[in-house]
N, C-alpha and C positions, 0 to 999 in steps of 0.2 A: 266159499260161502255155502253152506247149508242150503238149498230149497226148501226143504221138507219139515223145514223150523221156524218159528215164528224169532225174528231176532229183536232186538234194542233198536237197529235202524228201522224198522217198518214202523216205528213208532216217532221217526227224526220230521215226518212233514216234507222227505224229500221223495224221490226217484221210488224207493221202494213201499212209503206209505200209500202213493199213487199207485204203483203195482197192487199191491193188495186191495185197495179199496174197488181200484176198476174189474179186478178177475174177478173176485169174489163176492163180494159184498154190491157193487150196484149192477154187476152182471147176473145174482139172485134176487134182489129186491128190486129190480128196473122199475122208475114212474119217472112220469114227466116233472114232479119235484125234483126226485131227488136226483136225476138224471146229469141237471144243471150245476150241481155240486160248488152251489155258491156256500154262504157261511151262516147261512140261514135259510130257512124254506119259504117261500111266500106265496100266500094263499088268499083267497076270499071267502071271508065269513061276515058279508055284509059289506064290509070295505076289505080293504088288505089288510093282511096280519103275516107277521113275520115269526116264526118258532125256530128255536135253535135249541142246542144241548152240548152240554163239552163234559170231560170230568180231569181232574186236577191231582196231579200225583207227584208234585215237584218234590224234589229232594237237595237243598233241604226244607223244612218247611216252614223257617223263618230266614228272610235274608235280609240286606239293606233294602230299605225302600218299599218293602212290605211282606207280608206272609201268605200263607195259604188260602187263607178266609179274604183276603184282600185282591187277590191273583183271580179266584174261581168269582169274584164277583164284576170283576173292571172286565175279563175276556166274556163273558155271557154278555156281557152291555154292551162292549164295543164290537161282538159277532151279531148282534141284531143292527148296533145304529151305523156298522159301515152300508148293511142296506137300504138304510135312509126310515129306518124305523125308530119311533118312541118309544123306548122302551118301557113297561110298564109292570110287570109280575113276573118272580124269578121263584121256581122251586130250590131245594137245599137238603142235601142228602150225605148222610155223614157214611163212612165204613171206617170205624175204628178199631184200633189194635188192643188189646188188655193192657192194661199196666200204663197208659199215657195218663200224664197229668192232669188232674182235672184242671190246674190254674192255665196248661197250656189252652187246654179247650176252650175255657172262658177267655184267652185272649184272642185267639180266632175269630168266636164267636163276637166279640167287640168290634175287630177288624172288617168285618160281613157287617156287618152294621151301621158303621160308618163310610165303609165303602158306597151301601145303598145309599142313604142318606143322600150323602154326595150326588149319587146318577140320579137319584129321586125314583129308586124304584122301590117295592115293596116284595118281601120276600113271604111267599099266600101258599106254599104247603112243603113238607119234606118227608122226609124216615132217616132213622138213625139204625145200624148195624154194628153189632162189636165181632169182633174174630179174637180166636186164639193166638197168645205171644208168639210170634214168629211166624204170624200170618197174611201179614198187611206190612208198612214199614211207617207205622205214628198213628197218620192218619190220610184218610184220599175223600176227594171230596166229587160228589156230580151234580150239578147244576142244570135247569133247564130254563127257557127264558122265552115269552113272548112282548110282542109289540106292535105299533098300530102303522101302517105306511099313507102318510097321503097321497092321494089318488094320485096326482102329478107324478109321482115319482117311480122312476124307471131305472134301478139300479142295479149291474149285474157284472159279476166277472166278463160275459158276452156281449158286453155292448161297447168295449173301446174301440176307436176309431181313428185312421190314417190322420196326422195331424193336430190329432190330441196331445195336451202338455200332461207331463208324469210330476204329480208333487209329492212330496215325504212331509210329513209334519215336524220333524226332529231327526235327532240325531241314530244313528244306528247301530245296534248290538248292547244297548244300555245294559237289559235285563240279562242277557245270555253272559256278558262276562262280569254282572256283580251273583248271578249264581255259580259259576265257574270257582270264580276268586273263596265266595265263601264256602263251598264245599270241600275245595283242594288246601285253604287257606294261605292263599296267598295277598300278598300285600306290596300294595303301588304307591308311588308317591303320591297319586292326587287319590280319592276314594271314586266307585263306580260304584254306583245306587242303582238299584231296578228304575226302569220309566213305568210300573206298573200303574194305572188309571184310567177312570170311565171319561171315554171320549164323547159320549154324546153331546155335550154341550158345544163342544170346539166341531162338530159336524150339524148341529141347529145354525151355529152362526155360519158355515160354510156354504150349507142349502138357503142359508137369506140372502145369501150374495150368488149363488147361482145352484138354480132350480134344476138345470142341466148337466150335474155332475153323471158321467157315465158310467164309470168302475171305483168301487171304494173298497178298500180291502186293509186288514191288519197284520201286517207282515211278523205274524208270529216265528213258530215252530219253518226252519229253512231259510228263515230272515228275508230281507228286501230281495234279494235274484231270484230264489227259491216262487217268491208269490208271483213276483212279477213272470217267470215262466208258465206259472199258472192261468195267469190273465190274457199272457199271450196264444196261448194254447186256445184256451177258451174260447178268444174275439178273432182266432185267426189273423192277427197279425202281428209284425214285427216293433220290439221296442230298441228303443237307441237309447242309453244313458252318457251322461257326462262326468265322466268317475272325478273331476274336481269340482262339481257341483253337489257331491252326499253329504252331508254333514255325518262327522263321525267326531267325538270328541277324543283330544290330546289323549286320555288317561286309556278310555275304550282303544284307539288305535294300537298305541304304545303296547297295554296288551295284548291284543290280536298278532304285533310283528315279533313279542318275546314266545307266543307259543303258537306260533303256525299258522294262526286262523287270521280267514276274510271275513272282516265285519260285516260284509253284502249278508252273509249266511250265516250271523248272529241273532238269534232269537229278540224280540222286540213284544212289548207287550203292554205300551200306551204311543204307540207311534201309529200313524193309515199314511198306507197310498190313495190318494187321489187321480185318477184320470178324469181329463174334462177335454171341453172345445178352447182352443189357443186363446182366445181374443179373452176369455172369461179368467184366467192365468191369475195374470196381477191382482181381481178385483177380491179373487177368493182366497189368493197369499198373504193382503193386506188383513182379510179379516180372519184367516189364521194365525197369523203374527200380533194379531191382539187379544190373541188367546193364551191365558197360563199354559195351555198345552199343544200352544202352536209355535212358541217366540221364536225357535229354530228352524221355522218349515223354507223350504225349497224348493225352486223346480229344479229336478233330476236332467230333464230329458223328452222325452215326444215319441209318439206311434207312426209308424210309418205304415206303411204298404211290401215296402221290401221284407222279403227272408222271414215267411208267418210263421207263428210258433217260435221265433225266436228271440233271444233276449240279445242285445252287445251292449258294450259298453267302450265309449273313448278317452285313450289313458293321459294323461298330460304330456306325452309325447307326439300323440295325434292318430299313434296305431288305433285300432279298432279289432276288440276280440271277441269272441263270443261269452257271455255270460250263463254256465249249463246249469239246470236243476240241480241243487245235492242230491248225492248217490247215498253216501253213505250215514252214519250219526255224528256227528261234532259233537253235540254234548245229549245225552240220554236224561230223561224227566226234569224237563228245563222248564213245565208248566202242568 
């Protein structure tokens, strides 16, 4: 492997995006924001506000279950409201290639649209750029996004604790292997849709049923282990899963065991982990499960005190193994 080159994996969300981010980038820009390296910044201007920013380069940029304009507006929503933020105004910033359709663009632009709609957000400024053919690859999109936290709330990759239950809202690797499928073009007996969508509403009704949620996080890019080593890192301490408690569906599994891949480390992109306190478990699964984008949710698992920073997981056998960050890339501009 190259050092001296920036590769595809510093871009995967595992092992080597965190290399680069910690040498480089917050080891020159250090603040007590960004320090915290949650999924959003949060701040006071008056009350709390939450700002985040991402940009969207998936390829390709129409797939099952949604496209581009629909992808760059659910991950801006759902990277402010895993902090327990309303989200409220999104900027939109296009960098296009010459020669792309305009009827593609107008459907995009439909899809951003509806997408808002849906989160109830509003999108209140952008800029457009075009490049030379064979300069961009369609089209990539950046997004930025603000929202409001109520004062109660205290939400942060740093704050899970010994004895907290670990819940998933659904099932896992939806998105990573129906972008897989339709870039390589391949074809399953059942079909595999993105779970792409704005979770805020399914985390309003989570926070009415407990105000004490600790760690909320969207296990995109490195999929469910990848974050979850993140959050263990963060809170200092150790999580334990129940590898027959993830929901993974027939068709996503089926392909994960034809081409090598753990669906832990499948890209997700309307799914959160939830960390809370035990006793609060059932009241906040009951009213994820009554949500259009919770009917799969589960508890995984619980935080311990043993082995910090680390993730395990126990297999239907009853071993116990360790669960490591991705190293390398599974699949390259999966968002």
């Amino acid at each position: 492997m190259d050092k001296t080159k920036i590769l595809l994996a510093h871009g995967s969300g595992g092992r080597l995006t965190h290399d680069l981010i910690s040498k480089y980038l917050v080891q020159s820009l250090s603040n007590p924001l960004l320090n915290k390296l949650d999924d959003a910044a949060v701040f006071k201007t008056g009350g709390n506000m939450a700002f985040t920013t991402d940009s969207y380069v998936v390829s390709p940029i129409f797939f099952p279950g949604g496209n581009i304009g629909k992808l760059a507006v659910c991950g801006t929503v759902n990277d402010l409201s895993v902090m327990g933020a309303v989200p409220k105004y999104l900027s939109l910033s296009f960098i296009i290639e010459e020669g792309l359709d305009i009827t593609v663009l107008e459907e995009i632009i439909q899809s951003i649209a509806a997408a808002a709609k849906e989160a109830g957000v509003e999108i209140v400024t952008g800029d457009t750029k075009v490049v030379n053919i064979g300069k961009a690859d369609k089209i990539f999109i950046n997004t930025a996004g603000v929202g409001f936290i109520p004062e109660e709330l205290d939400i942060s990759g740093s704050n899970a604790q010994p004895g907290d239950a670990v819940i998933v809202s659904g099932t896992m690797g939806d998105h990573g292997i129906a972008i897989m499928a339709q870039r390589e073009g391949l074809n399953f007996k059942m079909a595999v849709e993105s779970d792409c969508a704005p979770l805020n509403g399914l985390i309003a009704d989570m926070l009415k049923a407990c105000p004490r949620i600790h760690v909320m996080r969207d296990p995109t890019r490195g999929g469910l282990a990848t974050t979850l080593n993140e959050i263990a890192a963060q809170s200092q301490v150790g999580i334990e899963l129940d590898e027959e408690s993830i929901p993974v569906k027939p068709a996503v599994g089926g392909a994960c065991d034809a081409l090598g891949l753990d669906p832990l480390y499948v890209a997700n992109e309307g799914k959160l982990i939830a960390i809370l306190p035990e006793e609060f478990a059932p009241k906040v699964l009951s009213a994820m499960k009554a949500h259009p984008y919770g009917v799969d949710s589960a508890v995984i698992g619980r935080v311990t005190a043993k082995n910090p920073s680390r993730v395990s997981i126990r297999t239907p056998l009853g071993a116990l193994r360790i669960l490591d960050m991705q190293s390398g890339e599974l699949l390259p501009r999966i968002c």
